[in-house]
N, C-alpha and C positions, 0 to 999 in steps of 0.2 A: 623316840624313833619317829613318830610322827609328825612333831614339829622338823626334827631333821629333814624328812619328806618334802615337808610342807616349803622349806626356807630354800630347799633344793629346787623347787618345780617353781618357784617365784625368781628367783635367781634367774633360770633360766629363762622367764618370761619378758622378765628386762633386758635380758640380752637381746630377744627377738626386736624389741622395741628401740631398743638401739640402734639394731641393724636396718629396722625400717627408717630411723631418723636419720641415720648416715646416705640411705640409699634415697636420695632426693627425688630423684626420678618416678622411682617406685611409690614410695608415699602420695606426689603430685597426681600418679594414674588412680592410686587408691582413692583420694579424696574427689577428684574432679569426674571421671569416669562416672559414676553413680547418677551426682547431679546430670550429665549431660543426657545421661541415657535416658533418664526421668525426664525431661523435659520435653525430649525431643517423642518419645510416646504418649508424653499426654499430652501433645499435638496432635501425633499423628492417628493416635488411634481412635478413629472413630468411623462406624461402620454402617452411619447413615447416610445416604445418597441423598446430596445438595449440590448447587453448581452441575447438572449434569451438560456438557454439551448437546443442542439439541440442534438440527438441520428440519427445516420446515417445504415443505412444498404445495402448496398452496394452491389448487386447480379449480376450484371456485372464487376465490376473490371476492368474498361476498360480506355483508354486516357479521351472519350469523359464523362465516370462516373466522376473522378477527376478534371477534369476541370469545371464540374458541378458544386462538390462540392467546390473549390476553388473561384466559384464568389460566392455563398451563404455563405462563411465564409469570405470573402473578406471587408466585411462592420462591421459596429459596431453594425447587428440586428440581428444575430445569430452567436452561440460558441458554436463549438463542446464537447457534452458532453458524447461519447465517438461510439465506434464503433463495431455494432455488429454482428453476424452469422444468426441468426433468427429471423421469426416476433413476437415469446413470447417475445424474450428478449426489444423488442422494446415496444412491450406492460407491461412489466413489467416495463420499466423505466418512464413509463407514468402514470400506478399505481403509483409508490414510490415516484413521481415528483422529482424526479433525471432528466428530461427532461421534455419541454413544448412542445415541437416538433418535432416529427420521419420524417423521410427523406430514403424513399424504392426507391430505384434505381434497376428496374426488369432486370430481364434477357435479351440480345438481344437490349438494351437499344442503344449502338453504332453498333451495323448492322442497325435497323430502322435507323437510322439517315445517315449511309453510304447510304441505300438503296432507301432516300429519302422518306420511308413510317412514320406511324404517329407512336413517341415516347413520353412513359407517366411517369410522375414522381411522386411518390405518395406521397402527406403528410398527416401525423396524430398528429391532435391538439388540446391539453389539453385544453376543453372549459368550466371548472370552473373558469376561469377569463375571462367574451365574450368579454370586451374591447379588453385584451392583444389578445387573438386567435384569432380576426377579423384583429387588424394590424399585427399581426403577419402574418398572411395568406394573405393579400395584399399585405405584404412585397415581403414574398415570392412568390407570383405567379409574381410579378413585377418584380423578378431575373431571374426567369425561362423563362418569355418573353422574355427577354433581351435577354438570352443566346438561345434560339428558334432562334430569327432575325437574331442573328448570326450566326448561324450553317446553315440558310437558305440561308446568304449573302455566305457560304465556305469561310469565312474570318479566322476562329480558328483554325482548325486542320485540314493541308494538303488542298488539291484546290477543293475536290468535295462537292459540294453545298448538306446542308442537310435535310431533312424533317422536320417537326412540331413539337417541344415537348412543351407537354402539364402538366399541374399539375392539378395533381385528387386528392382536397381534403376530407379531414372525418375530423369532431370535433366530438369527444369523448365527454364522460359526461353530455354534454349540446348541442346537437346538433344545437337547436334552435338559442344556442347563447340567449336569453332569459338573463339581466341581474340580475332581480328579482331573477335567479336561485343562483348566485354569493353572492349577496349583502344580502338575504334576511336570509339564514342560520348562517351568521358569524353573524347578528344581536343577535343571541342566545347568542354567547360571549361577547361582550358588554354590553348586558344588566346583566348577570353575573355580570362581570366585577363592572358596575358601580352601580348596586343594593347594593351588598353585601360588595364592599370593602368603598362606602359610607357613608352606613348604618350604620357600624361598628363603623367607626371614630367619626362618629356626634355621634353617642347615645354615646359611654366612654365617650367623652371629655364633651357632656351633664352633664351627671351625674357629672364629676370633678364640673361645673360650680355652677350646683346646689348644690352640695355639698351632693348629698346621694351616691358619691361613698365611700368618707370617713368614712362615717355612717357606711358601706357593710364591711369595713378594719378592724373597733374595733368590729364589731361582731367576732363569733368563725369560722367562714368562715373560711376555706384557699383560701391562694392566687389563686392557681392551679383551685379551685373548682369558685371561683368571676370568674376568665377568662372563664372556658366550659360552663359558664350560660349567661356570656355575647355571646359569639360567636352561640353557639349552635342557638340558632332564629334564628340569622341572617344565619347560612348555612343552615337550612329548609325551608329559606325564597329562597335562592337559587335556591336550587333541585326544588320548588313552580313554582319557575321561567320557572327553563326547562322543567315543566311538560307542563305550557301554551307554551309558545314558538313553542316546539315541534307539540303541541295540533295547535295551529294559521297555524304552516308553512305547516303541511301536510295538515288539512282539507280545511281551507282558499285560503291559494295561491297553495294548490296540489302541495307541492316540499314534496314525499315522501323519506323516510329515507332508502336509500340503504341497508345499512349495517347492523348493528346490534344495537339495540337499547340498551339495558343491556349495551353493551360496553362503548355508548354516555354516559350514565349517570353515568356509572364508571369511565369516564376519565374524566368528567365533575365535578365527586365530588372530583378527585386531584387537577383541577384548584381549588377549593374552597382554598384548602391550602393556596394559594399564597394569592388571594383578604382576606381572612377575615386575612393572617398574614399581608400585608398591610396594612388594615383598623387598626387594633392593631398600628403595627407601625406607623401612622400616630398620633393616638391618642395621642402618647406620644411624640412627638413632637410638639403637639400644645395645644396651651393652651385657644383658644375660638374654637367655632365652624364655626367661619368665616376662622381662619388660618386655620382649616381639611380641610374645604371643600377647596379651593383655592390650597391649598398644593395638595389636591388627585385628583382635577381637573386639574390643569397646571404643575405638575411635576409626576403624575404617569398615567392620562388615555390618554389627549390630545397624550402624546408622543408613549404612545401604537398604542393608535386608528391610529396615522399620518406614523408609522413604523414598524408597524406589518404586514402590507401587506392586509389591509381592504378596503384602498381607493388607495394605492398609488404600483405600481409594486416594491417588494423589486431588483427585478436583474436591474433596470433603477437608483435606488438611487448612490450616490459616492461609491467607496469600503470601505472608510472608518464607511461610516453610515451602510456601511450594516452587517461590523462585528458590530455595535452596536447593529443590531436587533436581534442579536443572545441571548442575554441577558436578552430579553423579553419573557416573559410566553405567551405573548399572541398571537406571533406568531406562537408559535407549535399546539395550539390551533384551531387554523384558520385552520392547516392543516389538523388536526385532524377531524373538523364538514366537512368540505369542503370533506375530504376523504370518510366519512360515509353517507353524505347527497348525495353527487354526485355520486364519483365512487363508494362506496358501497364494498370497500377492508377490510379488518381485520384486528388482532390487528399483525400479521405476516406485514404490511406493515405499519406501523404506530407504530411499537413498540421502535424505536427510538425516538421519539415527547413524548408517553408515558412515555418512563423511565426519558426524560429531563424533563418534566415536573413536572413528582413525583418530582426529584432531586431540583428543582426551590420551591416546594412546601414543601418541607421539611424542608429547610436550611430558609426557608423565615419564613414559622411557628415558628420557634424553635427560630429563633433569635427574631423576637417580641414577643413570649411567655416569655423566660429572660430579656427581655426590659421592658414588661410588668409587668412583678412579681416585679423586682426593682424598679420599677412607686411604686408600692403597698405597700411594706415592703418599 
């Protein structure tokens, strides 16, 4: 009896194995999927702040100014990201996230320090990411000591011993530092994201399965009109999306919406382009509903969500991954809610993410809508 058992439950297993060798497709996700996913996280994960964008302004111009900024750019946790005349400008690049950290060197900065009286150095840091702005700001107040000790030792410039400089921080946006404030809006994209360009893929490739898309093909349908009836749900089911989202994040967790709301939802409905032309394209490369979901899972969200800059700092990633993540819709995105939730800027500072994104949404639509038609005809 046992052996019968036994010869039975083997039997059966080589059948599975069979079916995986026949199903080409499926084995290729099996085997390749893993590898990619691994690689592309021990890239990406890493949750020390290096490369930060820094914006400097400079209102002394003095020895002991430059040698300031010379140990604060001396390390691998902040890169100058350029250098300005005034404090708009420093706040503007903080808006545009051209910079995660301004660096105000006041007037008088090397007389206090000749004169032994107390010198202050001011930073201002971008705190819609509170991990990165907390070590960022450790980092730097740990340079600024360093170089304080020194200037107290008269060991750096010339022999007279110099008073205390200090670093007066401000986090921007988030003052709290509060990560829920971070984590809890980009959750809006995602679930975009994984709603509608899943939803899409399963329900087409459904119907192939069951066989009533074929039914839909010899009707008088056109093709053009079977696609806007497929997708159309699923992008109302979207907008549905943001309307709770929206609805949870401000009443709930009280992270109210900066900016402008109409906007969100207007740049919100170009992301759609992309996920439901994904969900399209997905469909017609797979031919169960276990290869969509699998495929839209481990080759299009996993590597979004891990390099988009959700969980992982894109400026810490290699250079090489990080021109990868320029390819990603779902980055611009990020900057997009993050911009309107937090800082509360307009589409004048966000209008570059916009037009990329339209761009990503158009080219992506348009190619799985001809992908799709030729599925069809």
């Amino acid at each position: 009896m046992i052996r019968m058992v036994k010869s039975r439950i083997v039997n059966l297993i080589r059948k599975e194995f069979q079916q995986l060798r026949r199903d080409r497709r499926l084995l290729a996700i099996a085997l390749i999927s893993p590898v990619l996913q691994l690689v592309l996280l021990g890239y990406a994960a890493n949750m020390d702040v290096e490369r930060t964008p820094t914006v400097v302004l400079d209102q002394d111009r003095s020895e002991y100014s430059r040698l300031l900024l010379s140990r604060m750019f001396s390390g691998e946790q902040f890169v100058p990201a350029g250098y300005v005349e005034n404090d708009e400008q420093v706040g503007k690049a903080l808006d545009e996230g051209s910079a995660s950290v301004g660096i105000i060197i006041p007037h008088g900065f090397a007389r206090d320090i000749r004169s032994g009286d107390h010198a202050e150095v001011q930073m201002l840091l971008d705190g819609t990411d509170s991990t990165a702005a907390m070590v960022g700001q450790s980092y730097a107040e740990m340079i600024v000591k360093r170089f304080s000790a020194e200037m107290a030792a008269g060991g750096a410039v010339g022999a007279i011993a110099g008073g205390l400089v200090s670093p007066v921080a401000r986090v921007w946006y988030n003052p709290a530092l509060e990560s829920r404030n971070f984590i809890v809006p980009g959750v809006l994209a995602l679930l975009m994201m994984v709603m509608t360009t899943l939803l899409t893929s399963l329900a087409i490739v459904k119907e192939r399965e069951v066989g009533t898309l074929e039914q839909l093909i010899v009707t008088p349908l056109r093709s053009f009109e079977i696609m806007l009836g497929k997708i159309i749900p699923f992008a109302l089911i979207g907008m549905v999306d943001v309307c709770l989202v929206v609805f949870v994040v401000t009443v709930v967790f009280g992270i109210p919406v900066q900016g402008s709301v109409p906007l969100l939802f207007g740049l919100a409905g170009i992301f759609l382009l992309t996920t439901l032309g994904l969900g399209m394209l997905i469909s017609t490369i797979s031919h169960t509903q276990q290869q969509a979901m699998i495929t839209a899972v481990f080759f299009v969200m996993l590597p979004m969500i891990f390099l988009s800059g959700f969980v992982f700092p894109i400026e810490n990633m290699p250079p090489p991954i990080q021109y990868l993540t320029y390819i990603l819709p779902l980055r611009y995105l990020f900057v997009i809610i993050r911009g309107l939730f937090l800082k509360g800027v307009g589409l004048s500072h966000l209008w570059d993410e916009a037009v990329i994104l339209l761009v990503f949404g158009v080219v992506i639509f348009l190619v799985s809508a001809l992908r799709f038609r030729g599925r069809l005809e």
